[in-house]
C-alpha positions in Angstrom: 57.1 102.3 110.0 61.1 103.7 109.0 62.4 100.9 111.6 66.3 101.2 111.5 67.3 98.2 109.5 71.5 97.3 108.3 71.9 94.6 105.5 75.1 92.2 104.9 76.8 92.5 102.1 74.7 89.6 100.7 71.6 91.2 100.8 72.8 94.4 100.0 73.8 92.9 96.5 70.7 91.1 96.4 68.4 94.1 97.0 70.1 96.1 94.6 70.0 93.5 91.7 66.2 93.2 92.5 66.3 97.1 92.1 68.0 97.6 89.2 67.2 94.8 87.0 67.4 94.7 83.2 64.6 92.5 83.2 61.6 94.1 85.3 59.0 91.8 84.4 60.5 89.0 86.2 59.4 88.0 89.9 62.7 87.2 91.8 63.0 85.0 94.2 61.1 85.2 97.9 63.8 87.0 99.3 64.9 89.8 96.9 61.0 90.6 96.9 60.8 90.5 100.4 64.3 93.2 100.3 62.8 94.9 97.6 59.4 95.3 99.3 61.0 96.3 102.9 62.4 98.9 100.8 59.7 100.4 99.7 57.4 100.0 102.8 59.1 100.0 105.6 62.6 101.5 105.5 65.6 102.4 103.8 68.2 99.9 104.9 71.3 101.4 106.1 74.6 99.8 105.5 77.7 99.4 108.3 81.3 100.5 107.3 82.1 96.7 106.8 79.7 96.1 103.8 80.4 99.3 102.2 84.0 98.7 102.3 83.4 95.8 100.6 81.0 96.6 98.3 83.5 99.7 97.2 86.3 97.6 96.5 84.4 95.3 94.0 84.5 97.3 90.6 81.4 95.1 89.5 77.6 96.7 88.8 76.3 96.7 92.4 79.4 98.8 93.2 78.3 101.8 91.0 74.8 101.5 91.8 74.0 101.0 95.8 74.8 104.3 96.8 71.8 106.1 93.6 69.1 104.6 95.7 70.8 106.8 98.8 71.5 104.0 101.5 72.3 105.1 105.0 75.9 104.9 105.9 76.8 104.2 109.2 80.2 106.0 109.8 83.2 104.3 111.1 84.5 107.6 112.9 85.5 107.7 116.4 86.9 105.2 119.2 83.6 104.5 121.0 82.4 102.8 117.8 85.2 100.8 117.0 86.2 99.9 119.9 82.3 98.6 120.4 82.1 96.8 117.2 85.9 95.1 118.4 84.8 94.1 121.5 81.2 92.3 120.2 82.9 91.0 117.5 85.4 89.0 119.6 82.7 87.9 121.8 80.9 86.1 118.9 84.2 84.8 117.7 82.5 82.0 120.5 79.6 81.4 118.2 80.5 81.6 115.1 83.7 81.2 113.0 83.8 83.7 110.2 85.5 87.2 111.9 84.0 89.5 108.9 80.2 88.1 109.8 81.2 88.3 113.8 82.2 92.1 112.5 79.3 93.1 110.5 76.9 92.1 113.0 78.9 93.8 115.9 78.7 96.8 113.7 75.2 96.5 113.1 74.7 96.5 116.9 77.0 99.2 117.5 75.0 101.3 115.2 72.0 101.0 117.0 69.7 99.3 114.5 66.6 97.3 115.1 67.3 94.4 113.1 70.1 93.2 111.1 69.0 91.6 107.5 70.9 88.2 106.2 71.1 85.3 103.5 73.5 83.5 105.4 71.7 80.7 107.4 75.1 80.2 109.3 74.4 83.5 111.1 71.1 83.4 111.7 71.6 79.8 113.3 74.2 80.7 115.4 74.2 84.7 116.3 70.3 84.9 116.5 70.2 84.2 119.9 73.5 85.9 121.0 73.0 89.5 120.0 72.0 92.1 122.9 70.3 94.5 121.5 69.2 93.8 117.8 67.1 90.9 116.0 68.7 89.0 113.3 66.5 87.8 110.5 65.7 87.0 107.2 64.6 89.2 105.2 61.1 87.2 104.0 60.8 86.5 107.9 61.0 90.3 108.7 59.0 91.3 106.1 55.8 89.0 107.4 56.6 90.3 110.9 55.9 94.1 109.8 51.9 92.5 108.9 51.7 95.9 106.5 48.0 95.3 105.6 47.6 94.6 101.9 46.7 96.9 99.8 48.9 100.2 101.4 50.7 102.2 99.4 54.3 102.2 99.4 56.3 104.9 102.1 59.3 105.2 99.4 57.5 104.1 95.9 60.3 103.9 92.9 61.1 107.0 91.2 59.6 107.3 87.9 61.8 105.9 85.2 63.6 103.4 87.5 62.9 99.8 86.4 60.4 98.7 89.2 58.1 101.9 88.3 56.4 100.5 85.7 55.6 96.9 87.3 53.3 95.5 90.0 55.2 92.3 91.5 56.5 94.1 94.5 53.3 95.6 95.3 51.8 94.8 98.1 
């Protein structure tokens, strides 16, 4: 499918727990597996300048490891973007109280994805249904959107080696 999909920070750290657990034999919960499964049969999520930012400036294990499973990164270059993600931003300021979450998803929208992946309930109840151009969902809802029949193989199966290689959990 390879739809265009951004995560928050939150799900960012959630997928790539899921990914590079020391304990492999353990389900997580329903939505790291649904992250962990859009991963590896839909799309590689890409991630705004916001949530990188953010994720770069915590010295913790996430940190080290999002950018080995080769994340998009949505540049923050030139005045058209951020003066796009400035301008949405405020506008959701309206909705919702949190400027960092008002920025992210502006970014998100800015950057032209499809769909914008959350845990925070507080932004799916009140952005959903003031974005232009993008859907904002949870992951678990997205993934039983896509309706990947059972049984396909994996687009972007993990590498051998990695800790998900060797397990069947995630399959589908």
């Amino acid at each position: 499918m390879d739809t265009r999909v951004a995560l928050d920070t939150s799900a960012l750290r959630r997928l790539v727990a899921a990914l590079t657990t020391d304990n492999p034999e353990t389900e997580p919960d329903a939505e790291s597996l649904a992250l962990v499964r859009i991963f590896y049969y839909d799309t590689v999520p890409v991630v705004v300048p916001t949530v990188s930012a953010e994720i770069d400036a915590r010295q913790d294990t996430v940190q080290g490891k999002w950018r080995d499973y080769h994340f998009g990164e949505v540049p923050d270059i030139g005045e058209t973007f951020l003066g796009c993600a400035k301008g949405i931003a405020e506008t959701y300021l309206d909705y919702h109280p949190d400027p960092r979450d008002c920025r992210v998803v502006a970014e998100a929208e800015c950057a032209k994805v499809v769909v914008f992946l959350t845990l925070k309930r507080e932004v799916l109840e009140r952005l959903r249904t003031r974005v232009q151009s993008i859907a904002i969902e949870a992951p678990s809802a997205y993934w039983a959107k896509l309706k990947i029949p059972l049984g396909t193989p994996p687009n972007n199966p993990p590498a051998p080696g990695t800790p998900l290689a060797g397990v069947q959990w995630w399959r589908w």
